[in-house]
Structures are given as C-alpha cells and as structure tokens.
C-alpha positions as MATLAB code, in Angstrom:
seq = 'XXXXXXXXXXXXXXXXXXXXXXXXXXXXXXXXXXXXXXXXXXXXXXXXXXXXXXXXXXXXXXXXXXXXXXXXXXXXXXXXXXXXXXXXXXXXXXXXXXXXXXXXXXXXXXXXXXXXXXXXXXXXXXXXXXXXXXXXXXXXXXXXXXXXXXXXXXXXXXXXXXXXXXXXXXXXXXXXXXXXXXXXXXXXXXXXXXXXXXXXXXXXXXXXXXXXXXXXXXXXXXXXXXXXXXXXXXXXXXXXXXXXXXXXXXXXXXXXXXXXXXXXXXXXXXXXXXXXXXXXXXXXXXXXXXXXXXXXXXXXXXXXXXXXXXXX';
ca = [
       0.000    0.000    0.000;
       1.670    3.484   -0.648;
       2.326    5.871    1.981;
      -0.562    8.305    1.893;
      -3.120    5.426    2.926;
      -0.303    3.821    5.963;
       0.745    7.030    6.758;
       4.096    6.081    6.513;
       4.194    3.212    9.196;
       4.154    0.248    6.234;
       5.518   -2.689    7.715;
       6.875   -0.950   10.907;
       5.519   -1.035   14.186;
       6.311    1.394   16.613;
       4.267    1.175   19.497;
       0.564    1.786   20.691;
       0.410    5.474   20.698;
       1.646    5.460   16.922;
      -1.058    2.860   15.727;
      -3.462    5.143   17.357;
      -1.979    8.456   15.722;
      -2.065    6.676   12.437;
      -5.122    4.779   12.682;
      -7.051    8.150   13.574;
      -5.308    9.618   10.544;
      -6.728    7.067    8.055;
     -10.170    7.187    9.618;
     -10.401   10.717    9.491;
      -8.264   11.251    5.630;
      -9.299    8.281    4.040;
     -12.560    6.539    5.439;
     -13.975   10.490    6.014;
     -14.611    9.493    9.757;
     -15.464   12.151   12.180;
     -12.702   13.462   14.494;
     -15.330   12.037   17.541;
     -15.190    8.810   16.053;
     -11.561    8.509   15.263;
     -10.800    9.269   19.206;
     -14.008    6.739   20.288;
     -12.212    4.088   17.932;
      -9.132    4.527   19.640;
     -10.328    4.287   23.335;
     -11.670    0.579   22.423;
      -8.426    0.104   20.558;
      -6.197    1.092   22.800;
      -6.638   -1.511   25.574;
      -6.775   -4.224   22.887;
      -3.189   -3.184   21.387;
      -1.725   -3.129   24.548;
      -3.016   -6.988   25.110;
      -1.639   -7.677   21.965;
       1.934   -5.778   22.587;
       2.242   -8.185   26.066;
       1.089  -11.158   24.225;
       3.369  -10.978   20.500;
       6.221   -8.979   22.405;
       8.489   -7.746   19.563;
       7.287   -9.040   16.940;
       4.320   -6.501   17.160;
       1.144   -7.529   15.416;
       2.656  -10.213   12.954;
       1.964  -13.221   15.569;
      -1.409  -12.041   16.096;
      -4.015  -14.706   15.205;
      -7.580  -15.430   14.379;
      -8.076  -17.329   17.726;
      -6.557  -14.728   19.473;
      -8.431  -11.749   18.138;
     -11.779  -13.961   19.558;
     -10.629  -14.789   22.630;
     -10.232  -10.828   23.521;
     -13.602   -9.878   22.327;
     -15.139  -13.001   24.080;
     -13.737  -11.764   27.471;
     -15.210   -8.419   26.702;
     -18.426  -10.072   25.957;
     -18.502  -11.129   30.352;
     -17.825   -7.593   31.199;
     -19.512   -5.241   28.953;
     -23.050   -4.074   27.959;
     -24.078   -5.090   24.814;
     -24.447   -1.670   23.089;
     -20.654   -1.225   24.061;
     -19.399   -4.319   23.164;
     -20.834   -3.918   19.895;
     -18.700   -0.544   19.587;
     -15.723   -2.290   20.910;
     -15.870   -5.084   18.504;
     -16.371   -2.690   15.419;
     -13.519   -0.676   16.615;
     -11.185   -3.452   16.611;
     -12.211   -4.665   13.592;
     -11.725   -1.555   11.811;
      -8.174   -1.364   13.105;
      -7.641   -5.148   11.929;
      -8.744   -3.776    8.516;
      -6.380   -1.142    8.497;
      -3.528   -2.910    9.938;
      -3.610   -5.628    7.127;
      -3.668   -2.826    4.318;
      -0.908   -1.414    6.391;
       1.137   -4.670    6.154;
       1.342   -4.889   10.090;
      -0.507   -8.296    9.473;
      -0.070  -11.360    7.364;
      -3.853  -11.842    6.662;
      -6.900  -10.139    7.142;
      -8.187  -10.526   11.001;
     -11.457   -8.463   10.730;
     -13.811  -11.972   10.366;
     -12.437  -12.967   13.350;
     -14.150  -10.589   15.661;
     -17.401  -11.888   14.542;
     -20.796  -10.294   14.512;
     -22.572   -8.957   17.726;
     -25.983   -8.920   18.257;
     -27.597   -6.130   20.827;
     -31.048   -6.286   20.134;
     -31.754  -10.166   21.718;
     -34.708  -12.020   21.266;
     -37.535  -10.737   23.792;
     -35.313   -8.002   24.449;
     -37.602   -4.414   23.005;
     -36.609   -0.962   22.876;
     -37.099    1.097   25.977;
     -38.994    4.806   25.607;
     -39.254    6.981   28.844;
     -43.321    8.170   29.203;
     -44.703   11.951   28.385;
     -44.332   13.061   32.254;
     -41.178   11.518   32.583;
     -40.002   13.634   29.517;
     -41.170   16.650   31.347;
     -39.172   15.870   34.670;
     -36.239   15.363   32.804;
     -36.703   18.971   30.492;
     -37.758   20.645   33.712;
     -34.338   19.673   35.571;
     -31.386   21.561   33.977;
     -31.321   25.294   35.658;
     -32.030   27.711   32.685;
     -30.688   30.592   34.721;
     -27.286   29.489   33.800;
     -25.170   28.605   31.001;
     -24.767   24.929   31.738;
     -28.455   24.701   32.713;
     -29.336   25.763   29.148;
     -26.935   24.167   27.475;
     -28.523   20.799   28.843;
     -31.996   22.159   28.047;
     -30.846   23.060   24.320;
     -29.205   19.319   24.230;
     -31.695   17.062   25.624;
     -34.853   19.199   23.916;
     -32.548   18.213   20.637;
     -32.300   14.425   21.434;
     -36.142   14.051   22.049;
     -37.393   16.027   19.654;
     -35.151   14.620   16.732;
     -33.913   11.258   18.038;
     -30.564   12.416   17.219;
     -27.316    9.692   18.431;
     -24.937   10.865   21.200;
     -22.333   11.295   17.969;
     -24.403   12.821   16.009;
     -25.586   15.578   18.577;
     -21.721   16.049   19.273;
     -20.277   16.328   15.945;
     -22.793   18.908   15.047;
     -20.804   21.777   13.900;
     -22.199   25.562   13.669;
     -21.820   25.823   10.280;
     -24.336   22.916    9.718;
     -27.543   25.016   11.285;
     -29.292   27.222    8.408;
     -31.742   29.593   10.085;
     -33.434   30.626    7.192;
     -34.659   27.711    6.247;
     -34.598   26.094    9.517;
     -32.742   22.633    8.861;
     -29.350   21.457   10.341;
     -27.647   18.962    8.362;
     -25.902   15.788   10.704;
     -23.205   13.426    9.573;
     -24.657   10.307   10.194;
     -23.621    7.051   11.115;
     -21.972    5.482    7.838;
     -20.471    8.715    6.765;
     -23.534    9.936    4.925;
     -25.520   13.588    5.337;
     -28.844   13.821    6.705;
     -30.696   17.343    6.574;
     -34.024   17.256    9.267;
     -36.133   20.643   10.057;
     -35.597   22.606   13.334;
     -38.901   22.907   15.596;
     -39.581   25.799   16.591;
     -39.357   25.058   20.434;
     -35.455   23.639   19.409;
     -34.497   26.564   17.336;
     -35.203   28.802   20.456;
     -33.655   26.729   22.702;
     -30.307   26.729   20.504;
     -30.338   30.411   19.964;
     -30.785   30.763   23.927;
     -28.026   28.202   24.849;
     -25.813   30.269   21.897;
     -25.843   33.217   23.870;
     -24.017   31.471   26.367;
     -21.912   29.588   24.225;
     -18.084   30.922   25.090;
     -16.742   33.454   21.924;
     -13.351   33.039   20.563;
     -13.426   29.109   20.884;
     -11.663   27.594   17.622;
     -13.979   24.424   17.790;
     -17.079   24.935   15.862;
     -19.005   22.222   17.027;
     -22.163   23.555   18.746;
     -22.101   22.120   22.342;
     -18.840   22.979   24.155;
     -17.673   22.019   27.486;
     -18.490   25.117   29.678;
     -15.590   24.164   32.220;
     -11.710   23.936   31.793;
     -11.268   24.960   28.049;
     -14.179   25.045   26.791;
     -13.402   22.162   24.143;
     -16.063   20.313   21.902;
     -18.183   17.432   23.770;
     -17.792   14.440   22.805;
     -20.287   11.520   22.647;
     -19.531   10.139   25.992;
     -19.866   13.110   27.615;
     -23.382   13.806   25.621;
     -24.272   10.681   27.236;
     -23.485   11.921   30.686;
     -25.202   15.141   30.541;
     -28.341   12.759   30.034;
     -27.738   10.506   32.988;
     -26.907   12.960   35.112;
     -30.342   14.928   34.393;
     -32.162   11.973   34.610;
     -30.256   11.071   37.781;
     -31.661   14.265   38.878;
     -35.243   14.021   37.835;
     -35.319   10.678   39.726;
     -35.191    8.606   36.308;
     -32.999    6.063   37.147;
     -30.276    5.112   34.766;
     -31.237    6.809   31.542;
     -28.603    6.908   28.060;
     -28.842    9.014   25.115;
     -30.354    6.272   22.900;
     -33.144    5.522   25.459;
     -34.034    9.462   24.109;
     -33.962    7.701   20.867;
     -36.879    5.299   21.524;
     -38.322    7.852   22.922;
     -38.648    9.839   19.788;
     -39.785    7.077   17.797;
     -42.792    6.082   20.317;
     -43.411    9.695   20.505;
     -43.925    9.491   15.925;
     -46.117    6.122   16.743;
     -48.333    7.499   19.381;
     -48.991   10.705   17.061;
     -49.885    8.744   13.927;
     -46.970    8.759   12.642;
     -45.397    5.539   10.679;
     -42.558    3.383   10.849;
     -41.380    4.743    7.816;
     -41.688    8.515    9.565;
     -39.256    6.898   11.937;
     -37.061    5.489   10.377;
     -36.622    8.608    8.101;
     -35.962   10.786   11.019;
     -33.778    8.255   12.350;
     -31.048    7.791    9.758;
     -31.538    4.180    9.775;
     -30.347    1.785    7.223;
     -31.708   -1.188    8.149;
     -35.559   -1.869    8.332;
     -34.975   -4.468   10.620;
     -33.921   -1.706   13.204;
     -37.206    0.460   12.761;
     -39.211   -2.402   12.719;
     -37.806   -3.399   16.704;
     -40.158    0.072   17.181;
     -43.232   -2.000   16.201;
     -43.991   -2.699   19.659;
     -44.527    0.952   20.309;
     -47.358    1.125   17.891;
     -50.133   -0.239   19.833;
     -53.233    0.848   17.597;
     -51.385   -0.814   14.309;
     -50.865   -4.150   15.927;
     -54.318   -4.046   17.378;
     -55.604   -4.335   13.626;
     -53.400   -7.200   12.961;
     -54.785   -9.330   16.118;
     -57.931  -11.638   14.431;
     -60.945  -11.892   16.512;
     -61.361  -14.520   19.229;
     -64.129  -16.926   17.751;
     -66.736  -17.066   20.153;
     -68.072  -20.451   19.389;
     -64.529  -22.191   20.841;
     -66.746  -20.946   24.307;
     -69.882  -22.523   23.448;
     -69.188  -25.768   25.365;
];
C-alpha cells in the first residue's frame, strides 16, 4: 500500500500510541470518519493493542491470530453491555482492517471478531413516558449557562432522536436559520438534513448566547468548564444521565431518548417509515424493533377470538 493510505508506518511497528496516531489519521483522511469517532475508535483500541503488545512482544502484530483476536472480544463479551461491546468489537475490527492494508498483518483478522448482536430475542426498545419527559426537560437550571446548554441538548435528542455522535459532531456551520434545517453526519459517513422545531431553534439560539466566543472548535455544544473544548459523545451521554439522575429517572442513556422519539412518531400517527426517516436508519430491521410501540397498528393485525370455541 503506498504511503498516503499507511501514513508512513508500512511494515513498521512502533508502538501503541503510533497505531493510534495513524489509525485516527486514516479514519479521518481516508474513510472520512469524524474526528469524535476517530478518538471513540481509539479508546476501544487502545486496551486491545496493549493486550496484543504483552502477548506478541516484539514481533508486534505479525503473531497475532484469528483465535486470538476472539478470545479478547469473548472476554469483553462477560464484562460489557451489549451496546458497548458492539462498539468495541467494530472498533477493533476496523483497526484489523487497516492494519492488514498497512502490512502490520499477514492476513486479514477483521472476520475474526465476529458479529454482535444487541437487540436479543424478547429483548424491546425502551422509551421513557410523556411526564417523565417533562421531569427530565424541567431539571437543567435555565438561569445558567450549563443549565441551558442541557436544556438546548436534551430538547434536541427528544425532539429529533438524534445519536450521542451525532448531537456532538454537530458543527455551527451545519444550522441554516433561514430555512430552519441542520444537516448531521450520520452514522456510515452519509448527510442527513431534518427541520428545526420551533421550540429547538429557540432553545439553541438561547443556549448560543451562552456559548463561550473566541473558541476555535465549531461544534455547537462545548464544554463550559476547563477549556471550553467540543463534547464528545460520551460526555453527551453523561449530561443525560446525570439529568435523569436528577429528575429521579434512574439510569437513563442518550439512545433511550432515541426510543423515545420514535414512540413519541407512533403514538402521534406517525409511521414506521416517519421513523425510520428521522432516524437515519439503514436497516428496516432496526425500525421495525419500534413495532412494539405502535399499539393501535398491531391491534388491527390481532384476528378476533371466535366465540363459538366458548360454546361448550
């Protein structure tokens, strides 16, 4: 492979933090990966390389094998959730794909991780209910800047169903006021453009007022402590829990906002295919997990009891 795809590190391995710094590289130059996702890519990777550096020694990534690869994502499988696992496991096998272009392999690895399943049989998406929506909007303190800032976020996330990523990578530039629309790079690399309601586009412009001048990120939602730097998806995902926390929600993610939306389009007449538009998703086996939500469609679908079966 020439240089500008391996970044210069053909054949050569140097250590973790270099297979990081080059990995990121290609996701970001070459695969058009979001800076967020090239640094989430690299938390999961980073633990696995350094398992890998103990177990081939010097000889780097070249002893690494098939059975190997499995046996790491197994373990992960006892110790993590299966909505992270599944992030771990494409992580790694994303660097396996790059590392074999790179040479740093003798074969391709990436089979080897093996698919993941998250969505289990029995196991249905989760929505929060219409007053616990309200608890959790009423929480942050709109008299200051972090209190809006978590209004302007979460208000996004339920009324749009946006991801954790998505909601983090969105970028200033990508808002157009006049015609009220923000565009979001979504999951895959692709763009998505969805409309602005009203009651979002006000919350934006209030949290904006707040938003620190003179930052050089332009992502929208900044860290309002220590250097004001760009969220990332993680800590989307924490400004949730801790403001459901708060409203006495229990444990609540960002994507539990997500089936929230989609129950919200169901229990307003909306359609499956109105969710998985707004959604972004790819696969109509994912909306169709949202089936459950729609209560009046599947009462059509239920055939009447025959009432002779009773006459005994």
């Amino acid at each position: 492979m020439s240089e500008d795809v391996t970044y210069g590190l053909v054949g050569d391995w140097r250590g973790v933090e270099d297979a990081l710094r080059c990995f990121a590289q290609y996701l970001t130059g070459v695969k058009g990966s979001s800076v967020a996702t090239a640094e989430c890519y690299s938390r999961h990777v980073r633990p696995f390389l350094a398992v890998v550096v103990g177990f081939a020694d010097a000889g780097g990534l070249r002893e690494l094998s098939a059975v190997r690869v499995r046996s790491y994502v197994t373990d992960l499988g006892g110790r993590y959730a299966a909505e992270s696992l599944k992030l771990a496991a494409t992580s790694i096998r994303s660097f396996l794909g790059f590392a074999w272009m790179s040479g740093w392999t003798d074969s391709d690895l990436r089979g080897a991780v093996g698919p993941v399943v998250t969505h289990r049989s029995g196991r249905l998406p989760r929505a929060i209910s219409d007053e616990e929506v309200r608890r959790l909007l009423a929480g942050p303190d709109r008299g200051t800047g972090m209190g809006v800032r978590d209004y302007a976020l979460l208000l996004l996330l339920v009324r749009l169903g946006l991801r954790a990523g998505e909601a983090a990578g969105l970028r200033l530039d990508d808002i157009d006021w006049s015609a009220a629309t923000m565009t979001l790079r979504a999951k895959g690399g692709g763009l998505r453009t969805l409309p602005i309601p009203e009651d979002v586009g006000q919350a934006l412009v209030a949290y904006l007022r707040y938003r620190p001048a003179g930052v050089a990120d332009r992502e929208v939602f900044l860290q309002l402590r220590g250097n004001h730097g760009r969220m990332t998806s993680s800590a989307v995902t924490q400004v949730v829990a801790r403001n459901a926390a708060r409203a006495g929600l229990g444990t609540v993610r960002a994507h539990r906002l997500r089936h929230t939306t989609a129950r919200a389009i169901l229990a307003t007449g909306g359609t499956l295919a109105e969710v998985s538009e707004l959604l972004g998703h790819h696969s109509g086996h994912v909306t169709s997990l949202y089936a459950s939500f729609d209560v009046a469609s599947l009462r059509e679908l239920v055939r009447p009891w025959p009432a002779e079966v009773f006459d005994v």
